[in-house]
Structures are given as structure tokens and as C-alpha cells.
C-alpha positions in Angstrom: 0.0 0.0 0.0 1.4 3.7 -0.9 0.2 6.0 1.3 -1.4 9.6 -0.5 0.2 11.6 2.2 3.2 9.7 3.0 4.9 13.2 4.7 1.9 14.0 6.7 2.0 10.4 8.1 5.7 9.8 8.7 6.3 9.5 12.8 8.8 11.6 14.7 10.5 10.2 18.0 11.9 13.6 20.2 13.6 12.1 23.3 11.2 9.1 24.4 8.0 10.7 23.0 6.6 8.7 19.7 4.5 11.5 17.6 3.2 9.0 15.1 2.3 11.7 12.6 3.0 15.3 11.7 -0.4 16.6 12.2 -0.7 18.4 15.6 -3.8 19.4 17.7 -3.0 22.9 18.8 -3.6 24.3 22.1 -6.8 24.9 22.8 -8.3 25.7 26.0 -12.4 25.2 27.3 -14.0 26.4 29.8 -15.4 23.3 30.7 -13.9 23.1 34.0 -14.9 22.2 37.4 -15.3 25.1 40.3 -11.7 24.5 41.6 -10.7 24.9 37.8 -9.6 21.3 37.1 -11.0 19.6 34.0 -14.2 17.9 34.0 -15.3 14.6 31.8 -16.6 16.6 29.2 -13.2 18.8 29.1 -11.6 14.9 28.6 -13.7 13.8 26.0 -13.4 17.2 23.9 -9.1 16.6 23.9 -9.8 12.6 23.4 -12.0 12.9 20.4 -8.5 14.5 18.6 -6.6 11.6 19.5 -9.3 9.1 18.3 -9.3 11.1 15.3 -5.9 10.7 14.4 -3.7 13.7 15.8 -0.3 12.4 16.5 0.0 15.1 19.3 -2.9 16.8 21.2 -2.1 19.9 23.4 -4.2 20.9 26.6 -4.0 24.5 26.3 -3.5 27.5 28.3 -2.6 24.9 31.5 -1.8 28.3 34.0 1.3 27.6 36.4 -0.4 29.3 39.2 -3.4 30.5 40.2 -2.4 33.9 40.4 -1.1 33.9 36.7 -4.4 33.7 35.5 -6.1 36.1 33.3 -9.8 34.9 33.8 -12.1 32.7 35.9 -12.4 30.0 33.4 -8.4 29.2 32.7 -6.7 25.2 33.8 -4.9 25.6 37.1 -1.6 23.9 37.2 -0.6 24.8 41.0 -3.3 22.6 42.7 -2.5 18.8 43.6 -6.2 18.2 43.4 -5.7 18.9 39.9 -4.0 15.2 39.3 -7.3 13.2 39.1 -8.5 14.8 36.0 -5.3 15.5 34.4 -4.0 11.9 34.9 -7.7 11.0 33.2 -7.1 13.5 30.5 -3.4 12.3 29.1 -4.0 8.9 29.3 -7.3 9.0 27.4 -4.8 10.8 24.8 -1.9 8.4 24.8 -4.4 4.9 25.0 -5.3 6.7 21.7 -1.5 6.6 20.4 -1.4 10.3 20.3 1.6 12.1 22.6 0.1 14.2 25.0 1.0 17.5 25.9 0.3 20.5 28.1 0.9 24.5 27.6 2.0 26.2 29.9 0.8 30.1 30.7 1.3 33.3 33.1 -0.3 35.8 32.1 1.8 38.4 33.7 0.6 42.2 33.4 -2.6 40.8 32.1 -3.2 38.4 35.4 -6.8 40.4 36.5 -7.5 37.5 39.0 -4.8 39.7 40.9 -7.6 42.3 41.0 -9.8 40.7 43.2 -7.8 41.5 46.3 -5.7 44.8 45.4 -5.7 47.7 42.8 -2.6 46.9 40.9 -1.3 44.2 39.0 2.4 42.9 38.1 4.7 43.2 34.7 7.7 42.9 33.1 8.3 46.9 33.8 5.9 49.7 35.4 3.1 50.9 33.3 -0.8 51.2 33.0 -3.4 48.9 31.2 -5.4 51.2 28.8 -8.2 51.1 31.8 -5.8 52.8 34.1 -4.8 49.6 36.1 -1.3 50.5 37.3 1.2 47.8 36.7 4.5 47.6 39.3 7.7 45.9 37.7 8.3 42.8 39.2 11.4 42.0 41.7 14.0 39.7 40.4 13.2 37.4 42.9 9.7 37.4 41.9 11.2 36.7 38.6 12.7 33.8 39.6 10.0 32.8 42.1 7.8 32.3 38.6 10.2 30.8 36.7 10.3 27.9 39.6 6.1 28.1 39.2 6.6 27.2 35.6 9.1 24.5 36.6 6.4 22.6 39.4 3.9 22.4 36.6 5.6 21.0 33.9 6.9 18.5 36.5 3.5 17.9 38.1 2.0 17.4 34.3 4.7 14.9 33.4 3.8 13.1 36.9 0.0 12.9 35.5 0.9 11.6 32.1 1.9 14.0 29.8 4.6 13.8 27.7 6.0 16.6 25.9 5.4 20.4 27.5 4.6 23.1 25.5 6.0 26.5 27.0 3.4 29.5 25.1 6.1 32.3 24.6 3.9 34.4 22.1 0.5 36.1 22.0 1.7 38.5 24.4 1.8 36.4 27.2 4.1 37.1 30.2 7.3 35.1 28.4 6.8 37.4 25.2 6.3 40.1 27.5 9.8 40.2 28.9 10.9 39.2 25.1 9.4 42.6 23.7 12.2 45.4 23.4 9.3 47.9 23.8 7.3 46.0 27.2 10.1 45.1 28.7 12.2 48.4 29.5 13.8 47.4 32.9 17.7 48.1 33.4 18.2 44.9 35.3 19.7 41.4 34.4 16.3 40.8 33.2 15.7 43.3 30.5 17.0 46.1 28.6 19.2 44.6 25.8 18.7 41.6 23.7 20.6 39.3 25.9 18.7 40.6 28.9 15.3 40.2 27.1 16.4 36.6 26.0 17.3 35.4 29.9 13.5 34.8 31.3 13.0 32.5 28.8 16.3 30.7 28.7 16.6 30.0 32.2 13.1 28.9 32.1 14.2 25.9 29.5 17.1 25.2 30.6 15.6 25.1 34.4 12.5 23.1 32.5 15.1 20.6 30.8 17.0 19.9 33.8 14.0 19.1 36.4 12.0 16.9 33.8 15.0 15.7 31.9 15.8 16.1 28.3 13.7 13.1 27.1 10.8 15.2 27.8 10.2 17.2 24.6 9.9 20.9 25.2 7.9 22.8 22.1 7.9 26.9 22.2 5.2 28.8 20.9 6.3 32.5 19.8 4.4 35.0 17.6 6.4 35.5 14.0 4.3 39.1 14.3 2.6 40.5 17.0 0.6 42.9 15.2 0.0 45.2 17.3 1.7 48.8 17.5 5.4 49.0 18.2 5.1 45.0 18.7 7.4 42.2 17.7 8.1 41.4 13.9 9.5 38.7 12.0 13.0 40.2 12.4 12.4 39.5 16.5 10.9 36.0 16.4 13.9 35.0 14.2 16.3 36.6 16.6 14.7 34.9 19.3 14.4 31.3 17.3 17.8 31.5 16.9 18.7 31.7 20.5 16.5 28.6 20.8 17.6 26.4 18.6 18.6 23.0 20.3 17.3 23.6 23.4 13.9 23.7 22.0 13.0 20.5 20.6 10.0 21.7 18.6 9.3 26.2 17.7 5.8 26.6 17.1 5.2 29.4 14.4 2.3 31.4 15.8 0.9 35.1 15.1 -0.9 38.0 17.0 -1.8 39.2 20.4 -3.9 37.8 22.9 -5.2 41.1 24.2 -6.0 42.9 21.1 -9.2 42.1 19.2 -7.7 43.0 15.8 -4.5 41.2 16.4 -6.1 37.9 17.6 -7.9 38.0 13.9 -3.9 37.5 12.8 -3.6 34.5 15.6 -7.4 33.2 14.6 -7.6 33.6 10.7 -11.2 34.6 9.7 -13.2 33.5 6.6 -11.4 35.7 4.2 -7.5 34.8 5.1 -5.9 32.0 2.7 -5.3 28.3 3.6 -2.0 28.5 5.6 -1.7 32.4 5.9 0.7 32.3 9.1 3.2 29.9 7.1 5.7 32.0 5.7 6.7 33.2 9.2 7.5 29.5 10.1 9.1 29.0 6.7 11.5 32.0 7.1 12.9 31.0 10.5 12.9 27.5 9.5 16.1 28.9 7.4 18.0 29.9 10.5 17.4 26.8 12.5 19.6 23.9 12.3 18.5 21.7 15.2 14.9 22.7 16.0 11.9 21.3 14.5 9.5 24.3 12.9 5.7 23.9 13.3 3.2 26.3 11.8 -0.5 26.7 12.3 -3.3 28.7 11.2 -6.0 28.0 8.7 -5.4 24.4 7.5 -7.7 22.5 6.0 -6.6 20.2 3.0 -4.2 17.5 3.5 -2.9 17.7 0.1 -1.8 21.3 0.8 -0.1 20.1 4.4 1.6 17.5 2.8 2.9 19.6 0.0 4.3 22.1 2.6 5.8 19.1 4.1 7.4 17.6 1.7 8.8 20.9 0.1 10.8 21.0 3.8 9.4 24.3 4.9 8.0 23.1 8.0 8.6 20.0 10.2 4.9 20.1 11.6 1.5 21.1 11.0 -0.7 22.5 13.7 -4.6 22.2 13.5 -6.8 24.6 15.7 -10.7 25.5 14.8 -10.3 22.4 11.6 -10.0 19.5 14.6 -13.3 21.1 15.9 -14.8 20.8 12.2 -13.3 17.3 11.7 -11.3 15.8 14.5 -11.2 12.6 11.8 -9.1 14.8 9.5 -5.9 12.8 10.1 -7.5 9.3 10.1 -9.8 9.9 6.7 -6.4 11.4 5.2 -4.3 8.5 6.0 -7.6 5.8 4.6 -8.1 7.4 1.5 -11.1 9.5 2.4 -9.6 12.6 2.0 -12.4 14.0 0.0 -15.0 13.0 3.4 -13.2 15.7 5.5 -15.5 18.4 6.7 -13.1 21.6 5.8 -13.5 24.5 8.8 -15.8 27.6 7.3 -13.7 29.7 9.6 -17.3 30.8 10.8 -15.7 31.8 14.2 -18.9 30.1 15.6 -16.7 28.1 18.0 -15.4 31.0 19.8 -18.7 32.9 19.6 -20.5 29.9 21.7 -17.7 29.6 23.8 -17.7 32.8 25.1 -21.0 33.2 25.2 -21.8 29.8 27.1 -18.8 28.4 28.2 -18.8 25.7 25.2 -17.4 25.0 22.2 -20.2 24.0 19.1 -19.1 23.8 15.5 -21.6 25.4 12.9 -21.0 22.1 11.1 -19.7 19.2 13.2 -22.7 18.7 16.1 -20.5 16.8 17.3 -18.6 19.0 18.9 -20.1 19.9 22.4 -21.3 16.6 23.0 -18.0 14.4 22.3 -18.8 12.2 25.1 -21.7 10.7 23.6 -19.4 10.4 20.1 -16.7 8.6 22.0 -18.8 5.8 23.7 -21.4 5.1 21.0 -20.6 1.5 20.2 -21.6 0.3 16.9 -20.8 -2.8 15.7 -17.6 -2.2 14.0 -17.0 -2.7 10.2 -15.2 -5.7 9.9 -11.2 -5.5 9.1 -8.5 -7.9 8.5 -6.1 -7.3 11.6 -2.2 -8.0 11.4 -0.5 -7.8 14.9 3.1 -7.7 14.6 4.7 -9.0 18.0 3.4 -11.6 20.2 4.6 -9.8 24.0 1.9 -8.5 26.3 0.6 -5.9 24.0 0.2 -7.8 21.1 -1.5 -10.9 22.8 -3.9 -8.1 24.0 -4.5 -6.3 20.7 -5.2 -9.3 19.3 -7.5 -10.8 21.7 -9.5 -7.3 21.8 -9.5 -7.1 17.9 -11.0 -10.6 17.8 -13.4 -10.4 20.2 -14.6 -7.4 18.1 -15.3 -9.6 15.3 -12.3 -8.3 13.1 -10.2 -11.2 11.1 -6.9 -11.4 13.1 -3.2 -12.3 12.4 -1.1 -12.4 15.2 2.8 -12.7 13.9 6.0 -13.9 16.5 9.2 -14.0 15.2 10.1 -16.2 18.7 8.9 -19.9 19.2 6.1 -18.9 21.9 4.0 -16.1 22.9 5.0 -13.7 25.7 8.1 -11.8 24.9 10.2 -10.2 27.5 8.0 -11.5 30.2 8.8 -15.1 29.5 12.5 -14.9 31.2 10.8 -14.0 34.4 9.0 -17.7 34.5 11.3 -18.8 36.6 11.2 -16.1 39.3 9.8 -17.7 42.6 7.9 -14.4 43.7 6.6 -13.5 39.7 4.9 -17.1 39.3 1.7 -15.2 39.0 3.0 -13.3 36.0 3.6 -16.9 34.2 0.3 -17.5 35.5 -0.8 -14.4 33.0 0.4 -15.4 30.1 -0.3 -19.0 29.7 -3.9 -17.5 30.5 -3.6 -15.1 27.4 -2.4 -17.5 25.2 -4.6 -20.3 26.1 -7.3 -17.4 25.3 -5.8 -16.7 21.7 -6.1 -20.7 21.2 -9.5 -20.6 21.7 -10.0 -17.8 19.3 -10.7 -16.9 15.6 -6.7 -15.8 15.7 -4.4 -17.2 13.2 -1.2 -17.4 14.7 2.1 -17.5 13.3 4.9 -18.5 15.5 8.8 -18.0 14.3 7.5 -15.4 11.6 9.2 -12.3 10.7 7.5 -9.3 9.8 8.4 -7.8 7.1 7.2 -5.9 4.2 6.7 -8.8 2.1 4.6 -10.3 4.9 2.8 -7.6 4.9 2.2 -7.4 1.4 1.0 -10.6 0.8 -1.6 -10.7 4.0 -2.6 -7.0 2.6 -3.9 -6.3 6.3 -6.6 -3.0 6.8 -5.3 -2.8 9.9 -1.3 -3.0 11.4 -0.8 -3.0 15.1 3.2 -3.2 16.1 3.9 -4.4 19.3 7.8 -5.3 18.6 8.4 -4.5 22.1 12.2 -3.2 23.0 15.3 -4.6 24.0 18.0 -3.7 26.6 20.4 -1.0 26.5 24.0 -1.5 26.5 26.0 0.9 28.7 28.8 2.4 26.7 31.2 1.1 29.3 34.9 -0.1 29.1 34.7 -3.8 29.6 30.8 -3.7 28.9 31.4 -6.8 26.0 33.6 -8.5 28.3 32.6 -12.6 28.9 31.0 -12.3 31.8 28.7 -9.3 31.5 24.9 -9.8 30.4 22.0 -7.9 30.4 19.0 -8.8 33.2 16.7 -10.4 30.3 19.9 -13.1 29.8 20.1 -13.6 33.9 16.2 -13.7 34.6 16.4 -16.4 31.7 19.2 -18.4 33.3 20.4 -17.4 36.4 23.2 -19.7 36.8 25.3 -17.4 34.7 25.5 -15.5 37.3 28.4 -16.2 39.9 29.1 -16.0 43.4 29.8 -12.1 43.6 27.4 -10.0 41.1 27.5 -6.3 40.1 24.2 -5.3 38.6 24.4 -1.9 37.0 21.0 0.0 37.4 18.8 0.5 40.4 15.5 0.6 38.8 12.5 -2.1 38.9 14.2 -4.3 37.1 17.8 -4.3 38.5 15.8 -4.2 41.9 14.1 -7.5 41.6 16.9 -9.0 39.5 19.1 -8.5 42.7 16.1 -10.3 44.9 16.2 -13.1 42.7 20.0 -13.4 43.0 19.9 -13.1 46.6 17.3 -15.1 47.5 19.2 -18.1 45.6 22.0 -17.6 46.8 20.5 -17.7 50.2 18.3 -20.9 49.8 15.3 -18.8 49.4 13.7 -16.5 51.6 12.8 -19.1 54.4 16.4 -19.8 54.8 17.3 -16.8 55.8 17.8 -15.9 59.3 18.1 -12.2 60.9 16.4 -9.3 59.0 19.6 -8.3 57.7 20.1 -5.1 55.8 19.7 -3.1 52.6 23.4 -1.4 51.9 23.1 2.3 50.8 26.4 3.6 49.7 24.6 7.2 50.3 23.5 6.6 53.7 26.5 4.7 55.0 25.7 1.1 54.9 27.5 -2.1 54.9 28.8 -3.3 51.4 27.8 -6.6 50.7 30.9 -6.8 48.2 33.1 -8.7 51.2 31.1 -12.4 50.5 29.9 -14.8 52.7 31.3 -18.2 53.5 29.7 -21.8 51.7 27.4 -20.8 48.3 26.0 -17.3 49.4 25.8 -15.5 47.3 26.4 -11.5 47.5 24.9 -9.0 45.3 25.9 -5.0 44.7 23.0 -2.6 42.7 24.7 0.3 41.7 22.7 3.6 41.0 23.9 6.8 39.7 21.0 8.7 41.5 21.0 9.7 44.9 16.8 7.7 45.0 15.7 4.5 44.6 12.4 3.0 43.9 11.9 1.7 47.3 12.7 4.9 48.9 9.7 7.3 47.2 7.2 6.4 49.7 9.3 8.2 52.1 9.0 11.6 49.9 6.7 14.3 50.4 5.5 15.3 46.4 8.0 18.4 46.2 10.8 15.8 46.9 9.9 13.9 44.1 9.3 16.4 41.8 12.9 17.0 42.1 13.7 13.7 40.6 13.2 13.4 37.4 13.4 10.0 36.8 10.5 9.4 39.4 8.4 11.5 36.8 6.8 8.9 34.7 3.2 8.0 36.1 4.2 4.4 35.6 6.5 4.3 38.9 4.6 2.4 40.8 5.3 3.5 44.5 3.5 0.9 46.3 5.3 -1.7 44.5 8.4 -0.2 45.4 7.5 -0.1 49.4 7.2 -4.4 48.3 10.6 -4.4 47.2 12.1 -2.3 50.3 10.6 -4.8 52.5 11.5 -7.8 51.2 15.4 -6.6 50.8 15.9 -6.4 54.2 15.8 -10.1 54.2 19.1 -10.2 52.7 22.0 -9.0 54.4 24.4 -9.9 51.5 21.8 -7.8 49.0 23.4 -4.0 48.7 22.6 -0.5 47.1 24.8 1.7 45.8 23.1 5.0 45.4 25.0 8.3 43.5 27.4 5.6 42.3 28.3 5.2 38.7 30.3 2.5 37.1 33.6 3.7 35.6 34.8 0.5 34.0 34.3 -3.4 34.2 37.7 -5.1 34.9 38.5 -8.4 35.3 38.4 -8.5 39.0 35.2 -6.6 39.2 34.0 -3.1 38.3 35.2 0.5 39.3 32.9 2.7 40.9 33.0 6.9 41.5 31.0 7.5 44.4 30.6 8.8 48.2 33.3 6.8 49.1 35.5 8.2 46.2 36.8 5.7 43.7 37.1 2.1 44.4 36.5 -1.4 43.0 33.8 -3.3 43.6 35.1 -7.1 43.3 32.4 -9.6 41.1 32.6 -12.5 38.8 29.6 -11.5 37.2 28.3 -7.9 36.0 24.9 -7.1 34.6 23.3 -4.7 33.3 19.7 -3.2 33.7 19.7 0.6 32.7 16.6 0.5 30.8 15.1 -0.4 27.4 16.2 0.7 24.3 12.5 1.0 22.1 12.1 -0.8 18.9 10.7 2.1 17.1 13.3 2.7 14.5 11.9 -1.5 12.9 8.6 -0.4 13.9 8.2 2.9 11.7 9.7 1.4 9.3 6.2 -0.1 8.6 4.3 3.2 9.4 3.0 3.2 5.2 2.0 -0.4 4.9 -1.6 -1.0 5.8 -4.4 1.5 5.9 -5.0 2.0 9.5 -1.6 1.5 11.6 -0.6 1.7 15.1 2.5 1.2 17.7 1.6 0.2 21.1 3.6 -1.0 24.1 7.8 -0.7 24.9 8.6 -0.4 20.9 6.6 3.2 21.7 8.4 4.0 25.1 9.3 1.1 27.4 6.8 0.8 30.2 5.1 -1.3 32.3 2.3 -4.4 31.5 -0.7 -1.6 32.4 0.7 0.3 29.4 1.0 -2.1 27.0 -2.6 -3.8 27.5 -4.1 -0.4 27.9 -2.8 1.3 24.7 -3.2 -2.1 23.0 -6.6 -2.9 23.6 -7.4 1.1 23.1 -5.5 0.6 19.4 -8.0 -2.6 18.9 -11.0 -1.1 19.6 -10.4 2.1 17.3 -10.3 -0.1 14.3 -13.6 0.1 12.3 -15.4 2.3 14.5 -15.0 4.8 11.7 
């Protein structure tokens, strides 16, 4: 199969974010929200119709980083821990969709009026007045910096609910654009002033964002290519600025206008009369200064032969939808199936916003739809049947399949192993996991009993895919382990946690495990514990080493067949620790971010390694080099070798997504589910997979 819009459709990894298409819902806020100013169900369902649609990213917009910032009563608080239910809700209803998920973060600076409700001024960049007569007082550097750290907590406490890329809104005249303007921002501190000065509000806040969320979070900047307003930004500035940016913005979002001005938001919202794609030439003119940032561009797109085109050409990277994912959020998936000529083009009517404001909802002149997307989304008609080909037999797959059967679709499930299970099979033998064996022999005698044809030791290729000529292709290749770039890391004895979960007696008397996550955890519990005779055979509580805290290393050995075990890990946390932290701790670990750390779990594991006195963790220890007497370590202790016959590794997964999109063109409908999206747990895998499976026909 040849795909019509093969640009429009190619996926795009940033960091460990999959965007499986180039066609991006833009930020859009409602005012659907509850009294606290948290999202409500309906506020979920209008973002989740996107992803079912097709978007390969969908934006929650204007997502306010404090209460305070806020310009109106109706705007998404981002400050409020209560906020976590219906935020959590909201991103995984995107991503079970296979769209990334992302929030935009605002302030609204001299134009925060919520300020006005308990004194008669409000705070800027610089002293001035609002055309009212509000006086505005110039913010203190330390309030500065005291906002740049609100802007941090959000995009931390959205990445703990699910999100996965942030979007930072620098234009429209918010407050980053604000200190960005050479005529708003007149102060004659570090903060403003000159260029450089102008430029520091928003660098700090990236590089403060990149450093507390990590840089596998994707980071996208939204900046105005004109204000147009008087004596604001042009062109000129936002490639200035752009420049500055590029590489420490993954993604610069091309917008126009001004937020505040009636005529300039007619720039940022193109009415009926502008062209199709009127704000691209300011995308495609810093595009030519960038050589590391992705370009996006939005503003009046409607035909996906046009998008592609401008893809194609290189212009732009991205193409962001707005008002057209009201008129058709199925624009992306009727592109992709050859129903191009089905899509429901936005009149540009400007009935959206006219409702909105008026009753707090969004309805589309055309699309009644809109306004009532929870009814859309769990209508269930009896799907049009499709013939299903599900590429990896692991937990995802097995579930995909199963889910697309039950549906009544014709199914293909392909392995290229000799069973069903993936990963999870090595872990059989694992006296405290029996009961995730216990899982998958269920699943699979379940597929038996099916209408699945099953194809064990099968490859999937193009060629296979060609001659089963599927509607429908769900990878789930899964992932495989990454190799620490290590001296010594190929040496004989070294192997990754798959190989010693598979056969543990590889593993010798002294073992280094590299990695102090949930799998090097319970790889390290399994070691013990046979080493020890099992759990039962242990006597004493014994102890947990922690490097950090001053504990005894286990690295001396034991007498007879013990065996001793040594977890290294380079941060100064480990999983069985986060119980312990309050939620402003944790924000300030990054790798406790994901909302698939699962805390309770860890308390499990903390308790059950105190059985072992010859189990120990290293924390803030990294391995220097594997030798042949054991491996070097920097850490609290300073530099030092830690003795083992037997090192292995379990930093993480390395995604199979390079073989996965490989196959993005070959079948009608197409999806990528599980670890070869972003390696994750078994509530990921069967949630997205059986989200994928259902999606199929309903169209």
C-alpha cells in the first residue's frame, strides 16, 4: 500500500515521545472546567476525540502555572495537587489513543486580573498602565525567579500525571513574550533592557524546565512570528529569538498575534477571508535559521494535500490544527484511509469561539459533534469488519489481538520467537513473579480458543505484509535492553538482566548489577534469595546497603554458596525509597516523573530486601569501567573497585521504534503500542493495545 500523504503520516521520536504523525492538535483551551478549575469529563472527552481522530499530538491548552497567573475565571490551574485526578484522566485518554500528550504552559503576567480581586494593581515585566488605568508595578527579580520555579512545578506535576511533551506558550503576548518585547520590557536589570537581557527569562526557564524533567521530555515553544500590534514584535524579532533557541527547544511553534488585542487575535485566529496556511511564511523563514529545532506552523489548515505539500517541500517540520479539529477531528484518520475528500473543511465561521464565550462551550456550525464528544466517543456500533495484522506476540500484542477478535475483526497475530509472551517469558522462573507466568499462559490459552491465526517463528516484514494486505497493522515489537557504553561492557562475563532472569546460573558467586530501577531491583532479589536458599532460609532481617547513607557493602562475601549482590545507582533515589517523599521531593527527581512508577510496589521491594544482608545498594554511584576483578565505581566513598565475577546490566530499554516505523506506510490503519513506543510497564502495554484494537472500524 502507498500512502497519499506519506509526509503528513511519517512518525517523529523527540527524546522518548513517539509523535506517530506530523499533524498536531494545537492548544486549545475550554471552559469546561470544574469550580476548583480542574477539568471535567466533558473537558476529557473534547481533547480525546483528537486523539481518536488521528492527531499524532494533542495539546491541553493554556494549562496556568499558578493561580495567580491567570487572566480569567475560566483558565486550567496547574498549582493545585487536586488537579492530578482529572489530568491523569485527561493524558491517558490521549496516549491509550496513540497520540503524545501535551500541556501548555501560561502566566499571564501584566494581564493576570485574578490579581484584581484582592488589590488595585497588578504585576509586569516593567511599570506601566493597562489602557483602563490599572497601574502595573515591575516585578522584583526574585519574583522573577519565584515564577520561573512556578513554571518548573507544573511542567513536573503534568509529566507526573501523564503528559509527555510540555509546551512553553512564549507568544501572544503572554508574560514570556512580555519580557521578550524590546518595547514592554524596558527594565535596566539582568532581566531586560538589551537583547541578551530580554532573552534570559525564557532561557533559564528551558534550561531550568530541561533539567527538572529531563531532556527526554520534549519541550515545544510557541512565539508569535508578528505581534501585530503597535510598536510590537516582527518577524525580524521571532527569528532573533528562534535563533537563541535552537537545540534547546525540541520543537518552535510558528504562531501570530496578540492575545489582548481584538484586531491582532484576527492574525492568531484567521477569519473567513484569510488564505489556507496564511501564518506559514513566518514558520518558513525561521525555519532557514534553525539547524536543530523542529518548525511547526499553524493557522487556517484545511486540505491534506496542501499540508503535505508544505511538508514535503521541507518548509516546515509540523502542522498545527486549531478550529479544523473542531470541524473534523477525523481529518488525520480519513487522510491516511483514502477518504480525504470525506473531510469536513472548517468555514472559519468563528462560531466556535462565539459559543464559547457566550456559554462556556465550544459548538461547530457544522460538526454537532462537537459539544457533545462524550456521547461520540462511547457510542458502540458494531464495528466494520477489518483484517487485523498484529506484529509481536509480547503482552501488547497478545492483548491487541484478543481485543480485535473479540470485536469480530479477522486477526493475524505474527511472533518471530517460538512462543507467545516476549520479555516476560525470562521472568518464569522467578519464585515471587509465578503469577505473571500464570498471566500469560492465560492469554495465550485465550488466543487458542479464538478466531486468531497465529504464526509462530514469523518475521515481519514488508513482504509479509504485502501478501496478508492487512486493513489494519498494530506493532507491538516491544524493545530490548540497553548497553551501557562502558569499558569492559562486552567482556565474557557481563549480560543484560533479560539473559540472567532467563538463566540465572550465569551469574556467579559475587554479582554487580548496574542499574537500580525495577528491574535491576528484583533481578538483585532473585539473586539473593538463591544464593541464600530462598527467603525461608534466611535468618536475621539483615540489611539493605546504601552507599549514600552509610551502609555495609555486601561486596566482602559470605562463607559456603551465598551468594552477595551489589545494585549500583547513579542517583541519589531509589524506587523503594519514594514512599518516604513528600510530592516536592519527588518532583525533584526526574526519573521518578513517569506515572508508571509504581510507589507501592516499590514499598514491596524495600521490604523484602531487608531479608538479605548480602543484598546491597549503591546510590550516587556510577560505574567507571568493568575489569576483570570486578567493576570500578566513583562514588561517596570516592573511587574504588567493587570485586564480582559476574556484571549485569539493567539501565533501561532501548525502544524498537526505528523496525517499527519502518512499517508506518504499509496498511491503511496502523498503530504502535507497548515498549517499541516508550518502554513501560504491562498496564501500558494492554491499555494502549486494547485502546488501538477497539479504534479499528469504528470509523
Amino acid at each position: 500500500m502507498a500512502l497519499t500523504y506519506p509526509h503528513l503520516f511519517k512518525p517523529l521520536k523527540l527524546g522518548r515521545t513517539l509523535f506517530p504523525n506530523r499533524i498536531f492538535s494545537s492548544p486549545q483551551d475550554i471552559y469546561r472546567l470544574t469550580a476548583e478549575g480542574f477539568l471535567d469529563e466533558a473537558a476529557t472527552a473534547f481533547y480525546e476525540l483528537k486523539a481518536f481522530g488521528g492527531h499524532g499530538a494533542v495539546t491541553v491548552g493554556d494549562f496556568f502555572v499558578a493561580r495567580e497567573a491567570r487572566s480569567h475565571l475560566f483558565q486550567l490551574v496547574g498549582d493545585d495537587i487536586r488537579a492530578r485526578k482529572s489530568l491523569t484522566r485527561t493524558a491517558n485518554a490521549l496516549r491509550r489513543h496513540g497520540a503524545a500528550a501535551g500541556v501548555e504552559l501560561n502566566h499571564a503576567g501584566k494581564n493576570a486580573r485574578m490579581l484584581l480581586e484582592t488589590q488595585d494593581f497588578l504585576w509586569g515585566v516593567a511599570d506601566g498602565e493597562q489602557a483602563d488605568g490599572t497601574p502595573i508595578r515591575q516585578m522584583s527579580g526574585e519574583q522573577v525567579e519565584a515564577i520561573i520555579e512556578q513554571y518548573v512545578q507544573a511542567a513536573a506535576f503534568a509529566v507526573r500525571c501523564g503528559f509527555n511533551f510540555i509546551c512553553v506558550h512564549a507568544g501572544h503576548g503572554w508574560l514570556p513574550a512580555q519580557f521578550l518585547s524590546p518595547s514592554e520590557n524596558t527594565r535596566t536589570d539582568t532581566w531586560g533592557g538589551s537583547f541578551e537581557n530580554r532573552m534570559r527569562f525564557l532561557l533559564t526557564l528551558l534550561k531550568a524546565l530541561h533539567q527538572r524533567i529531563g531532556r527526554h521530555i520534549p519541550i515545544e515553544v510557541r512565539l508569535s512570528g508578528r505581534e501585530a500590534i503597535a510598536h510590537g514584535m516582527e518577524l525580524d524579532d521571532a527569528i532573533a529569538i528562534s535563533r537563541e533557541l535552537d537545540g534547546l527547544a525540541d520543537i518552535i511553534h510558528l504562531s501570530a498575534g496578540y492575545h489582548e488585542s481584538p484586531a491582532a487575535s484576527m492574525v492568531s485566529h484567521p477569519p473567513f477571508y484569510a488564505p489556507e496556511g496564511v501564518n506559514l511564511h513566518y514558520a518558513v523563514e525561521v525555519k532557514k535559521h534553525l539547524s536543530r529545532s523542529l518548525v511547526s506552523t499553524v493557522g487556517a489548515f484545511t486540505d491534506p494535500a496542501f499540508m503535505e505539500e508544505v511538508l514535503a517541500s521541507g518548509q516546515v517540520d509540523i502542522i498545527n490544527l486549531g478550529r479544523q479539529t473542531l470541524a473534523d477531528p477525523f481529518l488525520p484518520y480519513k487522510a491516511r484511509t483514502g477518504r480525504a475528500d470525506e473531510i469536513n473543511r472548517c468555514l472559519r465561521c468563528m462560531t466556535c469561539f462565539s459559543t464559547s464565550t457566550a456559554s462556556g462551550i465550544f459548538y461547530c456550525a457544522t460538526n454537532p459533534v462537537i459539544g457533545h464528544e462524550r456521547d461520540s466517543l462511547n457510542e458502540t456500533p458494531g464495528p466494520l469488519r477489518r483484517r487485523v495484522l498484529v506484529a509481536g506476540g509480547g503482552v501488547g500484542g497478545m492483548q491487541a489481538a484478543l481485543t480485535a477478535a473479540e470485536r469480530g475483526h479477522e486477526v493475524i497475530l505474527v511472533e518471530k520467537a517460538d512462543r507467545l509472551g516476549g520479555v516476560l517469558n525470562t521472568e518464569r522462573a522467578v519464585p515471587f513473579k509465578d503469577k505473571v507466568g500464570a498471566y500469560l499462559d492465560t492469554q495465550i490459552r485465550k488466543i487458542a480458543r479464538r478466531n486468531i491465526e497465529l504464526r509462530l517463528n514469523t518475521v515481519v516484514t514488508p513482504e509479509l505484509i504485502g501478501q496478508i494486505a492487512p486493513d489494519a497493522l498494530i506493532v507491538a515489537f516491544g524493545a530490548r535492553p540497553i548497553k551501557p557504553p562502558i569499558r569492559g561492557i562486552d567482556g565474557a562475563e557481563v549480560y543484560s538482566a533479560e539473559e540472567i532472569f532467563a538463566d540465572s546460573s550465569r551469574a556467579g558467586r559475587r554479582v554487580v548489577i548496574l542499574g537500580g530501577g525495577l528491574v535491576g531491583l528484583e533481578l538483585g532479589l532473585y539473586l539473593a534469595s538463591e544464593g541464600a536458599g530462598g527467603a525461608d532460609g534466611v535468618t536475621g532481617a539483615g540489611s539493605v546497603a546504601s552507599e549514600g547513607a552509610g551502609g555495609a557493602d555486601a561486596n566482602a562475601g559470605e562463607a559456603g554458596t551465598t551468594r552477595t549482590v551489589s545494585i549500583l545507582e547513579m542517583s541519589d533515589i531509589a524506587l523503594p525509597m519514594m514512599a518516604a517523599l513528600d510530592t516536592s521531593e519527588m518532583i525533584n527527581h526526574p526519573e521518578l516523573l513517569s506515572p508508571g512508577v509504581n510507589i507501592v510496589h516499590g514499598i514491596a521491594i524495600g521490604e523484602m530486601m531487608k531479608r538479605y544482608s548480602t543484598l546491597s545498594l549503591h546510590l550516587s554511584t556510577r560505574a567507571l569501567e568493568i575489569e576483570e576483578k570486578g567493576v570500578r565505581v566513583a562514588g561517596p566513598r570516592g573511587e574504588r573497585l567493587i570485586e564480582a565475577d559476574t556484571v549485569v546490566y539493567a539501565v533501561g530499554q532501548k525502544a524498537l521504534d526505528d523496525e517499527a516505523l519502518a512499517l508506518y506506510g504499509l496498511a491503511p490503519e496502523f498503530s504502535v503500542i507497548g515498549d517499541c513506543v516508550t518502554p513501560g510497564s504491562i498496564i501500558d502495554a494492554t491499555q494502549a493495545a486494547y485502546q488501538a484494537a477497539r479504534d479499528i472500524g469504528r470509523l
